[in-house]
N, C-alpha and C positions, 0 to 999 in steps of 0.2 A: 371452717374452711376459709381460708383467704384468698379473695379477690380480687386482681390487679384492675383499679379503674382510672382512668386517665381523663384528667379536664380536657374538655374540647376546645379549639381555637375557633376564631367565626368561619373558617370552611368545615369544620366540621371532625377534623380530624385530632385526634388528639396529642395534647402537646410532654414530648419527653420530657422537659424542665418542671411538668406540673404534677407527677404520678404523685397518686396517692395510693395508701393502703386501704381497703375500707375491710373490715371482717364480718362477714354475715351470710349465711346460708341461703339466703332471698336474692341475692344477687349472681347468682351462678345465671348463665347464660337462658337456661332453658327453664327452670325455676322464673327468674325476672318476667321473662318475654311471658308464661303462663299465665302469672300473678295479676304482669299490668293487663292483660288479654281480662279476664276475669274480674277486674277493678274494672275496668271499662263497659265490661257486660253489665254490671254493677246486681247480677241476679241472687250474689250469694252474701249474706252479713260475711262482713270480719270477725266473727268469733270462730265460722265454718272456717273459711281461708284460713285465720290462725290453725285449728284442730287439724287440717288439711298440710298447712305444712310445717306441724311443728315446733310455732313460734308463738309468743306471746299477742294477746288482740294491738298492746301499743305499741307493736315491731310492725304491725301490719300497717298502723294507721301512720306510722314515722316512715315506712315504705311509699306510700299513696302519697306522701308529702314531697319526699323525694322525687318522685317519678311524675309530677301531676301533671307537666307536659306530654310527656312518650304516653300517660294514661286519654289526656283529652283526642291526642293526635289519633288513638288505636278506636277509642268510640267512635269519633269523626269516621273512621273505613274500618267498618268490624267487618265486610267483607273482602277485604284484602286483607289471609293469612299471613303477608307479611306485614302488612301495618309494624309500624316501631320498629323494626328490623334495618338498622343504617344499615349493614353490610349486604341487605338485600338489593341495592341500590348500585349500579353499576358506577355512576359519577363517585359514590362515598368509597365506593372500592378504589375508583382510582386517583382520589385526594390523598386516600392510604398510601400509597406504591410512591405518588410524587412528594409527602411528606417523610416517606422513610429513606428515597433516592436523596430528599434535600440533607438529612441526616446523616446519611453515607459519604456523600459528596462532603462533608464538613470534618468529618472523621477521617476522608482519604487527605483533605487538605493540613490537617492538622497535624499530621505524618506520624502519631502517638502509635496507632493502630497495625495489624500486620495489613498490610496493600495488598495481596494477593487475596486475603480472604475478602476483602470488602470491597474488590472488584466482582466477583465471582457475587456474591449479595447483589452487585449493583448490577451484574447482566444479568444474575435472576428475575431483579425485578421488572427493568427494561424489556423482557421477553414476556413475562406476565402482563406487561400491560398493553407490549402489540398483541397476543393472544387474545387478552380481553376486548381488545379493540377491534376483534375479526382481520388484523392485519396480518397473520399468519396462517397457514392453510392446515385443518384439524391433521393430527398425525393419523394414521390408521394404515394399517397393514390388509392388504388385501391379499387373497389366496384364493384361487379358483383350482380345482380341477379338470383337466379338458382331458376330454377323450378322446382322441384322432385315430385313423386307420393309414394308415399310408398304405398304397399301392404303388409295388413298382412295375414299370413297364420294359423288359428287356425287346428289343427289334430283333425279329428272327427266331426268338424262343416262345414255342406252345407250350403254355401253363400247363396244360393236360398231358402233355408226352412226361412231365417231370414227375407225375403220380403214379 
């Protein structure tokens, strides 16, 4: 399986000019966040975690190398499920939006691109990130039923003469 990872810049977010490819099945999103969870719990040998997912004992221990930061960071708060989770993080969300805006805005300047669509990206994201901001008000559709009765009152006419 191949998955797209991307160097981080020092805010955090990652940088388009640097993608890499990397190919490995340990790095799929929910796999990774598992592994380094479980590296950190440090309760299972790497030959179980290899047999567990797969791969060779010295994929795992080249994984554990890789990750030895996101692995110390998840010990540090093993009870915070999200531990290592950037995109748990509402600030890392939205370094994403204003590094992808900064990326749009370069592309609309560049005048290569169709403008229409990369307008239409760029109020997407602008709207995602007053929404995440709580600066837009939740959408929700409301619906009640009411049951009323109305009475009318004519002057001069008995209800009762009408039956």
């Amino acid at each position: 399986m191949t998955e797209h990872i991307a160097e981080r810049n020092e805010r955090g977010s990652p940088e388009p000019s640097k993608l890499v490819w990397n190919r490995g099945k340990l790095e799929r999103g929910w796999r990774k966040g598992a592994l380094i969870r479980e590296l950190a719990e440090g309760e299972r040998t790497m030959r179980d975690l290899a047999a567990q997912y797969g791969v060779s004992v010295s994929s795992i221990h080249e994984f554990k190398e890789r990750h030895e930061e996101e692995i110390l960071f998840v010990r540090a708060n093993l009870e915070d499920e999200f531990a290592g989770i950037w995109v748990a993080k509402k600030s890392n969300r939205l370094r994403e939006y204003e590094a992808d805006l900064e990326a749009i805005e370069e592309l609309l300047t560049s005048g290569e691109n169709d403008t229409k669509d990369m307008l239409v990206a760029k109020h997407r994201a602008l709207r995602a990130v007053a929404e995440e901001l709580g600066q837009l008000p939740n959408r929700m559709s409301v619906s009640a039923e009411v049951q009323t009765r109305v009475t009318y009152t004519v002057p001069g006419v008995d209800v009762s003469d009408l039956r």
